[in-house]
N, C-alpha and C positions, 0 to 999 in steps of 0.2 A: 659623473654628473657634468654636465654643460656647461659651460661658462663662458660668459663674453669677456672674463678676463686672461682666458688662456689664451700661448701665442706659439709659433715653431718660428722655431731661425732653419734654413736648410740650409749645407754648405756642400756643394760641388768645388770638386779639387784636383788639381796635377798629381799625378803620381809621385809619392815624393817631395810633395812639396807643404809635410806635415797636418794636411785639411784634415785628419781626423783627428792628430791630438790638440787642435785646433779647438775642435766643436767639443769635443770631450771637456776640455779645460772651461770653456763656455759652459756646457749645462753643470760643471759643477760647483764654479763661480755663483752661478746664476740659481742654482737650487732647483733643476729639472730634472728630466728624464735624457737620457741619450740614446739612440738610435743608429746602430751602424747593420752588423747580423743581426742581432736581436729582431730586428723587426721582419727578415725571414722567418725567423721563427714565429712573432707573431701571426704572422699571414699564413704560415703550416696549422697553427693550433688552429684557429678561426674559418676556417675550411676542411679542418681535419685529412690535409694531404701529406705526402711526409716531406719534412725539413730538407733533407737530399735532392729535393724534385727543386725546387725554390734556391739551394744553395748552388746544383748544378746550373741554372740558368740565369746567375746573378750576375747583373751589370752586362750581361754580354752581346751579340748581337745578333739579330734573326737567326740569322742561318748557323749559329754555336748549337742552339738550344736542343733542334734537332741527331746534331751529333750527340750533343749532350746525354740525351734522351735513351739513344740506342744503348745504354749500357746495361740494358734485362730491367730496370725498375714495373714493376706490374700494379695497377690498383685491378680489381675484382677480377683478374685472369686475364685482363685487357693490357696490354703495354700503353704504359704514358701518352707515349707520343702518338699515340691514335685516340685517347681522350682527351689530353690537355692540348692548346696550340700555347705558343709564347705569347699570343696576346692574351688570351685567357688565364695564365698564372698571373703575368703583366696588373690586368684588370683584379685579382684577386688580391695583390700584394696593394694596390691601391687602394681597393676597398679598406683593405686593415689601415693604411695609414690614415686614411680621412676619420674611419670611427677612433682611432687612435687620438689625435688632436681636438676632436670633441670631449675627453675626456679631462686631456692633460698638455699644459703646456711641456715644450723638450726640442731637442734640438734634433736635426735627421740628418745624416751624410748620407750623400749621394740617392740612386735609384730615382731621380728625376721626380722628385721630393718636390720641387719649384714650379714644375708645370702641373703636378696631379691636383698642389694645392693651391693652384691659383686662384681659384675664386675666396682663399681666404684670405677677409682684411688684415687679420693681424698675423698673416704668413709674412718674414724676410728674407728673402733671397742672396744667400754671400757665393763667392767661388775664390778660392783662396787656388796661388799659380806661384811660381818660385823658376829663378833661372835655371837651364839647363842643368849645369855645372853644378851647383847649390841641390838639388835633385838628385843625381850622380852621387855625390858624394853621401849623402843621407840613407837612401837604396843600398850603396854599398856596404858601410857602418852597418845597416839594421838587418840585412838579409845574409850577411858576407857573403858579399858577390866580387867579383872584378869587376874595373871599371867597364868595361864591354857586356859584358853579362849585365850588370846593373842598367844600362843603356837600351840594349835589348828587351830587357822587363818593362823598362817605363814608358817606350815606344809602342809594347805589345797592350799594357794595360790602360794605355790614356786613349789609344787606335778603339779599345773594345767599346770604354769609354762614352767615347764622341757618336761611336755608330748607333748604340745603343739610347743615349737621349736625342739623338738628331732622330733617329726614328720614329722614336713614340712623343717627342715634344714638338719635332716641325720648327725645332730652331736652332742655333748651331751651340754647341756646348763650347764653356769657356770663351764665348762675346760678350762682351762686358753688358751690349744690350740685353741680356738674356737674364738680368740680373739684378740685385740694388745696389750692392755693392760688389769689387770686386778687389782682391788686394794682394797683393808682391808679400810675401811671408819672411822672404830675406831680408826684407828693409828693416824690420824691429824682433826679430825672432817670435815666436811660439808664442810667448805668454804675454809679448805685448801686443801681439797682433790679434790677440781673444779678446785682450782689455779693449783693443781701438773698437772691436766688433761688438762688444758688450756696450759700448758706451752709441753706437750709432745706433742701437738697437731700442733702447732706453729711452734715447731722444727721440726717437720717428714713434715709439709706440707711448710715451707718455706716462714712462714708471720708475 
């Protein structure tokens, strides 16, 4: 059901630099819905394409999707990548999030969640960013990587990143103009950095 009192926070984030358990801790402070995979999945169910077609071409950037593609995936004897293009999943996972937030307030990391929903009033745009270093070591801890390998990772997945919303949004990811707020993760750690976001979120929306 509708509501003018439902709202999305969307959070774009460094690698590494904890923006999802960020928003996680957000919608469950907050008593909503959260948004990371799941809403491939949603945008699979809702189109009835399969979850793999959506999870292969997630976050990544034009020219991924069709390597992506080549790995045999077929709808009706036809390969993917001669039915689907990357804007047309693009456009289909978008779809799902707009009917999605008509529904229900909840919080969405990443997939350029801040440009698809912009024409909503009570969409807030965060991008949560953490020093190098503070990155590095987080990546390592959580994947066990070396610190080089960890480096490599965050280089490769913030690069897909950036191509990915610079593409389809036409504005640069992680500019703070891009944004309503934006915040250093390392200043207050995890769970005060949700409160400070909870609480700007509260105030600009009036609850």
């Amino acid at each position: 059901m509708k509501s003018e009192k439902h709202y999305v926070i969307t959070v774009g984030r460094e690698y590494g630099s904890g923006g999802r358990e960020i928003g996680k801790r957000i919608a469950a402070d907050l008593g909503i819905a959260f948004y990371d995979k799941e809403l491939l999945y949603l945008a699979a169910k809702e189109s009835g394409l399969s979850p793999e077609l959506f999870d292969s071409a997630d976050e990544q950037a034009t020219n991924k999707l069709a390597y992506a593609l080549s790995s045999g995936f077929s709808f009706c004897g036809t390969p993917f990548s001669s039915c689907f293009s990357n804007d047309t999943l693009f456009n289909i996972q978008s779809e799902a999030m707009r009917n999605l937030v008509e529904k229900e307030s909840c919080v969405i990391v990443g997939r350029c969640a801040d440009f698809v929903l912009r024409e909503n009033p009570r969409c807030i745009n965060v991008f949560v960013h953490a020093p190098e270093k503070v990155r590095i070591e987080r990546v390592m801890l959580r994947e066990s990587l070396c610190r080089q390998e960890a480096l490599e990772l965050i280089t490769k997945t913030d690069k897909n990143r950036a191509n990915y919303y610079n593409y389809y949004s036409h504005k640069e990811w992680g500019k703070s103009a891009s944004y309503h707020f934006s915040l250093d993760s390392s200043l207050f750690g995890i769970e005060k950095t949700a409160e400070i976001i909870e609480q700007l979120v509260t105030e600009k929306l009036g609850f």
